[in-house]
C-alpha positions in Angstrom: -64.7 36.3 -33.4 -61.3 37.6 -34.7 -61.1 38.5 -38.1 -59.0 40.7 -40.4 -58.6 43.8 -39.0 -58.9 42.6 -35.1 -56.1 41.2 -33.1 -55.4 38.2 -34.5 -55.0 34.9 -32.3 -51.9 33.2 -32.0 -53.6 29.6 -33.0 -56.7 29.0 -34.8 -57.6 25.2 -34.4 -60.2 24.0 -36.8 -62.4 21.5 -34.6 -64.0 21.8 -31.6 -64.3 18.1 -30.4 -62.3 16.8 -27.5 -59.2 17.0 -29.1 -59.5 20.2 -30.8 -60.9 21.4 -26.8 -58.2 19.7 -25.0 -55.7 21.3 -27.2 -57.4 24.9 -26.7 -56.6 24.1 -22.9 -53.5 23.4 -23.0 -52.4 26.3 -25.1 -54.3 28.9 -22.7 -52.9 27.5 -19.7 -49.5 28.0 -21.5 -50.5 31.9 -22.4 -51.4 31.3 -26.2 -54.3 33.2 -27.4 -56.5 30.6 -29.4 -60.0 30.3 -31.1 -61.7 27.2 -32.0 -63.6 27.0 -35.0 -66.2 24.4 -35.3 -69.0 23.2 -37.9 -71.8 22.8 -35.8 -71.3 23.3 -32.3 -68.6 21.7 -29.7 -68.7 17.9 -29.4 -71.6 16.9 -31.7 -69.6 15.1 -33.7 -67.6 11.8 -33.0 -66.3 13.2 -29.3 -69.9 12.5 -27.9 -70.8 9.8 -29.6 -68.0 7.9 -28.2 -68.1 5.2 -25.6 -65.6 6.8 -23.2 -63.3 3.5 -23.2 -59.7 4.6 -21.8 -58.6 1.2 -22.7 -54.7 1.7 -23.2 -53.9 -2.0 -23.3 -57.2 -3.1 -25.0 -56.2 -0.5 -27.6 -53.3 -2.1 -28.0 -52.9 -4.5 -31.1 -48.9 -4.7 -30.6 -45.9 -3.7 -29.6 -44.5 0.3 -30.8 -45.3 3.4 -31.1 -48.9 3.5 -30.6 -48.9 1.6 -27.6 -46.4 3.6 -25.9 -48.4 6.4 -27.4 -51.8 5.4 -25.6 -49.4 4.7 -22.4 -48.3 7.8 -21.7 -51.9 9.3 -22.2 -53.6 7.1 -20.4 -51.0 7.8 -17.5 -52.0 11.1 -17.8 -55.6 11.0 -17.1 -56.2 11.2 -13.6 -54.0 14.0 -12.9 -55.9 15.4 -16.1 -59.3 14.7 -15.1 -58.3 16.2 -11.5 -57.4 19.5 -12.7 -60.4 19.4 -14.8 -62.9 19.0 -12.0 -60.6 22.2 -9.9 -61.4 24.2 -12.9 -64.7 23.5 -13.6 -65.9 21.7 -10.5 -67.3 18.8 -13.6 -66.6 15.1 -12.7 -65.8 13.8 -15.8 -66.6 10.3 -14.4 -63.1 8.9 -14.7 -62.9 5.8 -13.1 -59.9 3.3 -13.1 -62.5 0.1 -13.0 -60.2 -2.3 -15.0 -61.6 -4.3 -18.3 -62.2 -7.6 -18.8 -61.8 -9.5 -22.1 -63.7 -12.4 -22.3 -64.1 -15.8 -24.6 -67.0 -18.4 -24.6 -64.8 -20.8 -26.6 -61.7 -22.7 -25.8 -60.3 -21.8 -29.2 -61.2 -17.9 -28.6 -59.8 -17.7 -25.3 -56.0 -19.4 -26.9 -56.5 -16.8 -29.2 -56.9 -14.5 -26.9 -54.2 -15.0 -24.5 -51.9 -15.6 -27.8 -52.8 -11.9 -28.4 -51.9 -10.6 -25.9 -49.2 -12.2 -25.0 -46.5 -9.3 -25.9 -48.2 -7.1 -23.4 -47.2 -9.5 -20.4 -43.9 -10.1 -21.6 -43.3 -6.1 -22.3 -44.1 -6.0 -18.2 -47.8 -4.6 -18.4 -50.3 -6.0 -15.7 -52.7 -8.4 -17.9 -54.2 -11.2 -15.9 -55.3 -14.4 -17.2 -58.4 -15.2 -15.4 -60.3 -18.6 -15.2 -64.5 -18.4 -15.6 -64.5 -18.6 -11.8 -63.2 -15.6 -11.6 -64.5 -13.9 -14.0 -67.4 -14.4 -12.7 -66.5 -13.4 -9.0 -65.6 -10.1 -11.1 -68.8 -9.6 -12.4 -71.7 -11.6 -11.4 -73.6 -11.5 -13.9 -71.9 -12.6 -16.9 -73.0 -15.6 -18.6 -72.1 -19.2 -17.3 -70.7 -20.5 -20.2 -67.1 -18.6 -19.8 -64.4 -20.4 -20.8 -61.8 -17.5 -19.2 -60.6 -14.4 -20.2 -57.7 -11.6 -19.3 -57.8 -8.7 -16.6 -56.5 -5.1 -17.9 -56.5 -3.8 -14.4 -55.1 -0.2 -15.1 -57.6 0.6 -17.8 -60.0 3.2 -17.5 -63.4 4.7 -18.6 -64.9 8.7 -18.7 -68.0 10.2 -20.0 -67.1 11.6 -23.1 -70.3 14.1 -22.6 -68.8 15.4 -19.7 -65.1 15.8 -20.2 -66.2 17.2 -23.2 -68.0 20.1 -21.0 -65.7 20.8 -18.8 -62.6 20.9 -22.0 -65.0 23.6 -23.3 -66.1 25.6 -20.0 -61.9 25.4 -18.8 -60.7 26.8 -22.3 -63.6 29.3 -22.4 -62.6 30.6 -18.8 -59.0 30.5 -20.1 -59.8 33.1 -22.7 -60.3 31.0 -25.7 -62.7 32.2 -27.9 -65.2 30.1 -29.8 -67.2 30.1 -32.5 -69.5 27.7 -34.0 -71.5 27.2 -37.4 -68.3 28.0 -38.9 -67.0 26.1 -41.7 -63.7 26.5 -42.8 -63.0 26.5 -46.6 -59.2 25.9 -46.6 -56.1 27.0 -45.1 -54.7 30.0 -45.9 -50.8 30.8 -47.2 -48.3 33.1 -47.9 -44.8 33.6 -47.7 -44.0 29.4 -47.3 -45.9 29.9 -44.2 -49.5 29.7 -42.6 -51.8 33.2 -42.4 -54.7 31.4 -41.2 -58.2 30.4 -42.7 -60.8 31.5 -44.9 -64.3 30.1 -44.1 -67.1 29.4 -46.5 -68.4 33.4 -46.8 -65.1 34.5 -48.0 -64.0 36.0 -44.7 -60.6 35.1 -43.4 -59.0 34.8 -39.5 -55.6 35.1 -39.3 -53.4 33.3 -36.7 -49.8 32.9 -36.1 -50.3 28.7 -36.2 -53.4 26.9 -37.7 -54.2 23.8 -36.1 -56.4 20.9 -37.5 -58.6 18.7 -35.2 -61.3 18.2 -37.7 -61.4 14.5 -37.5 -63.6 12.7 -40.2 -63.5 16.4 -41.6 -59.9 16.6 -42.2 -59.5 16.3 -45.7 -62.4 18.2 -47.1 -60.2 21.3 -45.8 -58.3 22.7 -49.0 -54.4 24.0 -48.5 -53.4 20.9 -47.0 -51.4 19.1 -49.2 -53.2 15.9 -48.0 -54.2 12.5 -49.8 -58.3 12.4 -50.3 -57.8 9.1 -48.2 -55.6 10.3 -45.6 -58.4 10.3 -43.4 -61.9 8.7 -43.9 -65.1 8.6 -41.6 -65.5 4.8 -40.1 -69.1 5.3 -38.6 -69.9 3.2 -35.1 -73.1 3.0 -33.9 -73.8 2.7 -30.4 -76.8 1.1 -28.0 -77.7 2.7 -24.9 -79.6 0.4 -21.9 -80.8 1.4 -18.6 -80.5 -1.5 -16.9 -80.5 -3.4 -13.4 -77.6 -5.1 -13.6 -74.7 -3.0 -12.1 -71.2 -4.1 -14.1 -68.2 -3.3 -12.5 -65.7 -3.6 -15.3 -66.0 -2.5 -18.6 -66.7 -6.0 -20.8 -65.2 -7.0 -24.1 -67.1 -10.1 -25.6 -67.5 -11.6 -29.1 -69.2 -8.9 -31.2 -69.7 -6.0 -29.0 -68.6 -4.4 -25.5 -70.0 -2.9 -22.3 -69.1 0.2 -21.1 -71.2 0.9 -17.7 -72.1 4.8 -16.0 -72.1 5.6 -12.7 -76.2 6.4 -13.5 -76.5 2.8 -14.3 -76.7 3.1 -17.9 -74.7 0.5 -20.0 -73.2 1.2 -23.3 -73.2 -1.3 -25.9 -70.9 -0.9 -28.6 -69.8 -0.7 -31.3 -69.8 -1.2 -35.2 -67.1 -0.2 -37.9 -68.5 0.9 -41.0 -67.3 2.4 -44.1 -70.5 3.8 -45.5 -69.1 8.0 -46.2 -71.0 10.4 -44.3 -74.1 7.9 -43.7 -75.2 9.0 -39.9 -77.8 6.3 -38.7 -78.3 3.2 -37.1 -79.6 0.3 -38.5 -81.8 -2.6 -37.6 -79.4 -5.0 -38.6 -76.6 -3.6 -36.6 -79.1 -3.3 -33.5 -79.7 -6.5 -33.4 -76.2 -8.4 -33.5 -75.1 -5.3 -31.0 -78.2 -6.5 -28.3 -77.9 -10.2 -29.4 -74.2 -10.1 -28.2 -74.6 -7.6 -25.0 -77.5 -10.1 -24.5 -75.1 -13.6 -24.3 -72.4 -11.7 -22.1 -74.7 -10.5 -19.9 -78.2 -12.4 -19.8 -80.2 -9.9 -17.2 -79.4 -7.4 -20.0 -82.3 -9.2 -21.9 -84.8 -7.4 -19.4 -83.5 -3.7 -20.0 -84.4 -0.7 -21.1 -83.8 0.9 -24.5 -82.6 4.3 -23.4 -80.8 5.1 -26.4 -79.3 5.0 -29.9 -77.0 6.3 -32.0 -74.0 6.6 -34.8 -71.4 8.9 -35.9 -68.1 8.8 -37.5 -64.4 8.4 -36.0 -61.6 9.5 -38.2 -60.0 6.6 -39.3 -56.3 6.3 -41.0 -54.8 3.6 -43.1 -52.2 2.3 -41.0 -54.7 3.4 -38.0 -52.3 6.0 -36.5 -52.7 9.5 -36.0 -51.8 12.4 -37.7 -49.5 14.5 -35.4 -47.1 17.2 -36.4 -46.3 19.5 -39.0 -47.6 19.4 -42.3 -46.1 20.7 -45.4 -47.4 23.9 -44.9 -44.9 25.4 -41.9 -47.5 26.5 -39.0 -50.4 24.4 -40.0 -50.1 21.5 -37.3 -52.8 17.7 -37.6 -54.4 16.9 -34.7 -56.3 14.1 -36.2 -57.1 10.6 -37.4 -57.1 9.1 -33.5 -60.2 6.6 -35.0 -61.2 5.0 -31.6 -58.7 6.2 -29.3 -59.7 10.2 -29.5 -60.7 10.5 -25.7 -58.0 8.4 -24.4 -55.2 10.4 -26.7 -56.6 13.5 -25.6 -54.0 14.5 -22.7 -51.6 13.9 -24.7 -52.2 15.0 -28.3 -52.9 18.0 -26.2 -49.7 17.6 -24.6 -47.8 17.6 -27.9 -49.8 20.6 -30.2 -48.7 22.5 -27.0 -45.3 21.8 -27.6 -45.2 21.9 -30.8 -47.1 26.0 -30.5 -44.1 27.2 -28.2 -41.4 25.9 -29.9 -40.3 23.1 -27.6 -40.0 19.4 -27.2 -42.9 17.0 -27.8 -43.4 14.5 -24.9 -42.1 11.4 -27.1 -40.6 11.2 -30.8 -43.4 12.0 -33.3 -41.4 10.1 -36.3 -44.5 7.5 -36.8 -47.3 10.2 -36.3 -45.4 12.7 -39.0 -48.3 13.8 -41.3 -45.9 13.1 -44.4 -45.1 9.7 -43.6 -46.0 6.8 -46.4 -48.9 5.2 -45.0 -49.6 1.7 -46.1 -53.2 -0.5 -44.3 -56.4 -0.9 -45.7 -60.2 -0.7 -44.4 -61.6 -3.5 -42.6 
């Protein structure tokens, strides 16, 4: 690890999730000498607990920035995952298998449609579909559809995966990691970024500090952040090993189903504002496998592979925090909440930018860590 008294690195980037990985990446491949710094070790946090939904219209809640935002990333995926896979030889299971949103009721499905009615009228290819069709989609959803829409472009990816080949590509790249490393605050002199001390008291300089530390963000001193600015939402998650082959990822009242090539299916996913609280509870188990349960009835006869919960790093006006803070050459990576694997490419894209001195990919004005944010938790 470089410390005080070695070469220094050009970037140290606190957090070694996808983002904090993907970011790693892109600087090596651009020359920059980085190091990641992580807490326990890369990806044990929210980047592989997540559901691997690349869902850039289902993300969607209107028209702006974020939407053009998750666009443009999830337009970058497949040439993302492709070079991926050359460096690594890893199939990060990306798989452009569309996602269906689906409504039992009348009433739901108006809502629905009402929803999302922007997104047809802004040109994006969202298809009403009819319960027949639905169900010619994917056999075995329940019978009692009333419709549903069609986000054929959307994607899915093992998180697991693209999360070891981010790692394997930035290690064989040069980047240097180092984990059980926690990171007391950031470090300044001058108006300007030295680099970090961590808890023992030793520092690592660097030319820029980046912070990817998701849910972790603000417990980082030298920031000049709000406590709130970013808060852990916990999710917790059901794995099934099941018969039923889905085609489509599903979103139903009350949960969603996210399938793997292995025939697992994902079932997800809560939002919780409990602090640091990682576990999963009965009661969240239950109306998770009661609603996987109604959208897909053979689902009633699988296997409980798996459980779990962690915590996505959730903002008040549920944007992320992109940019330059007030600290010159301490740049956020953070606060994605449930879009961190799809924003990858191109959070990546921009911290790259942002390093060298050139032009970010789009206008960060409503990402700017500074900016007045207004929401509330729900």
């Amino acid at each position: 690890m470089h410390r005080s008294g070695s070469r220094s690195p050009d970037v140290v980037i606190v957090g070694g999730g996808v983002i904090g990985c993907a970011c790693a990446w892109e600087l090596a491949r651009n020359g920059v000498r980085t190091v990641v710094l992580e807490r326990s070790v890369p990806g044990a946090e929210a980047s592989s607990a997540a559901a691997g939904l690349l869902g850039a219209h289902i993300e969607s809640e209107e028209p702006g920035p974020m939407a053009e935002l998750c666009r443009k990333s999830a337009g970058r995926y497949p040439s993302f995952a492709r070079r991926l896979k050359e460096e690594t030889e890893i199939d990060v299971e990306y798989r452009r298998c569309g996602i269906l949103s689906v409504a039992f009721r009348h009433e739901a499905l108006a809502a629905l449609q009402r929803e999302y009615a922007w997104q047809i009228r802004a040109g994006f290819r969202v298809e009403k579909r009819d319960a027949a069709a639905l169900l010619r989609a994917e056999p075995g959803l329940g019978r009692k559809l009333a419709g549903g829409l069609c986000f054929e472009d959307d994607a899915r990816v093992d998180p697991r995966r693209l999360l070891t080949a981010l790692h394997l590509a930035a290690a064989k790249r040069g980047v240097g990691f180092q984990s059980g490393t926690y990171v007391r605050r950031v470090l300044a002199g001058e108006g300007t970024a030295r680099g970090v001390e961590l808890e023992d008291g030793s520092r690592l300089l660097a030319g820029h500090v980046v912070i990817a530390a998701g849910s972790w963000t603000t417990l980082i001193d030298g920031l000049d952040m709000p406590e709130r600015s970013v808060i852990p939402a916990r999710g917790q998650i059901i794995e099934l090993q099941a018969e039923t082959k889905l085609r489509h990822v599903v979103f139903g009242p009350h949960c969603y189903l996210v399938p793997r090539d292995d025939g697992r299916v994902l079932v997800g996913s809560t939002l919780e504002f409990v602090g640091y609280k990682k576990q999963v509870t009965a009661a969240a188990a239950h109306r998770l496998l009661g609603a996987a349960i109604r959208l897909v009835p053979a689902l009633g006869g699988a296997t409980l592979s798996g459980h779990w919960s962690n915590f996505r790093p959730y903002t008040p006006d549920r944007l992320p925090l992109l940019g330059a803070t007030s600290v010159p050459r301490t740049l956020l990576a953070t606060g994605h909440f449930r879009t961190g694997i799809l924003l990858a490419p191109i959070t990546a894209e921009i911290i790259g930018a942002l390093v060298r001195g050139k032009r970010p990919p789009l206008s960060l004005e409503p990402f700017e860590p500074r900016r007045r944010r207004t929401g509330r938790e729900n």
